[in-house]
C-alpha positions, 0 to 999 in steps of 0.5 A, spaced: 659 089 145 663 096 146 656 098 149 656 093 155 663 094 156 661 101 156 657 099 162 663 095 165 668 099 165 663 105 169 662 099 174 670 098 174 671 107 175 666 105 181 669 100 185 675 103 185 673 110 187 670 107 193 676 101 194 680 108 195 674 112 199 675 107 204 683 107 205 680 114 208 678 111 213 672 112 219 675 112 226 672 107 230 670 107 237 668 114 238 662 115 242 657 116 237 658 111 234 657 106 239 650 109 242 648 108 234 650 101 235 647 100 242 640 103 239 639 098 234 637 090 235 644 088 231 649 085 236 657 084 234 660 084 228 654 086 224 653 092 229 659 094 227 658 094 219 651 097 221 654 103 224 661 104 219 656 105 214 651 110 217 657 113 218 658 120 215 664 118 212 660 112 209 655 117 207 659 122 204 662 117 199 655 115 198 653 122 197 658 123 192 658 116 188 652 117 187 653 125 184 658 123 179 653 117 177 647 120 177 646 120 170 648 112 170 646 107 176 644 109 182 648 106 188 646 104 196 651 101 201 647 096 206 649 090 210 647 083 210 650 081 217 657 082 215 658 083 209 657 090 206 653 089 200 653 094 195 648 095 189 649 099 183 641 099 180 643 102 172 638 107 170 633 106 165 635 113 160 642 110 161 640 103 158 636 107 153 642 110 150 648 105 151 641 099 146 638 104 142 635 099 140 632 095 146 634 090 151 633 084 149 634 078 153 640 075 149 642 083 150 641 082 157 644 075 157 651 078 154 650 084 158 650 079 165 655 075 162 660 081 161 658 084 168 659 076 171 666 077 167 668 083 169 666 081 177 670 076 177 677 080 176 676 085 182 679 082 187 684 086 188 679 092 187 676 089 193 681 088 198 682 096 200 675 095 202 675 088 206 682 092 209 678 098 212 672 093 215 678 089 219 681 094 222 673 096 224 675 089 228 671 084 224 673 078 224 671 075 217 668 081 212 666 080 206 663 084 200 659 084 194 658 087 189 650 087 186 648 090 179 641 090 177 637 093 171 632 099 173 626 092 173 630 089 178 634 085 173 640 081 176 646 083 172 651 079 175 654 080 182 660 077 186 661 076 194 668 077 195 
């Protein structure tokens, strides 16, 4: 049980990295931005997600998240029309060391029952986020939050 909460507890680190890197916000409006929304087929709100996250300041936290996680998950940001979707893909060495003695699947039962648990308590952690997305101009963002073995295993994920 330690080990799964191991895997929690560095989901929670970096859900509240990123709630925090989006306080610093990106600045809408520019014309950068907008030329990058006209150039694709993605219309309204969903522009507006699309190009907040090709941002440079989007990228640079994804830069960064993904530097102090190398060893653990990998983590891309990407849109599904408004809601920004954030997946955690944890790395098979990192669950090589955390169940020495192999992911069974009553392990990754309780390694998707923790994970659903712990999702379920990150409203708070989350709302930085949705805040950063309103003052974009989105009407009604969501988030959600995806984690998933290195085969693609769903480990949990939550919609907020």
């Amino acid at each position: 049980m330690r080990r799964i909460l191991s895997v929690a507890a560095v989901i929670l680190a970096l859900c509240m990295v990123l709630s925090l890197a989006a306080c610093g916000g990106n600045k809408s409006g520019s014309t950068a931005d907008s030329a990058k929304a006209a150039e694709t087929e993605v219309t309204g709100e969903a522009a507006l997600l699309k190009t907040y996250l090709e941002s440079d300041a989007v990228q640079k936290q994804k830069e960064s998240a993904a530097e102090s996680l190398k060893d653990r998950m990998d983590v891309d940001f990407t849109a599904d029309g408004t809601t920004m979707v954030v997946t955690y893909t944890l790395k098979q060495e990192f669950l090589d060391a955390s169940f020495p003695n192999g992911m069974t699947d009553e392990t990754k039962e309780k390694v998707k029952a923790s994970m659903e648990e712990y999702l379920n308590g990150q409203e708070e952690t989350m709302k930085p986020m949705i805040d950063e997305l309103k003052k974009l101009g989105m009407s009604d963002p969501t988030v959600r939050i995806e984690v998933l073995g290195p085969d693609g295993t769903d480990y949990g994920a939550k919609t907020f």
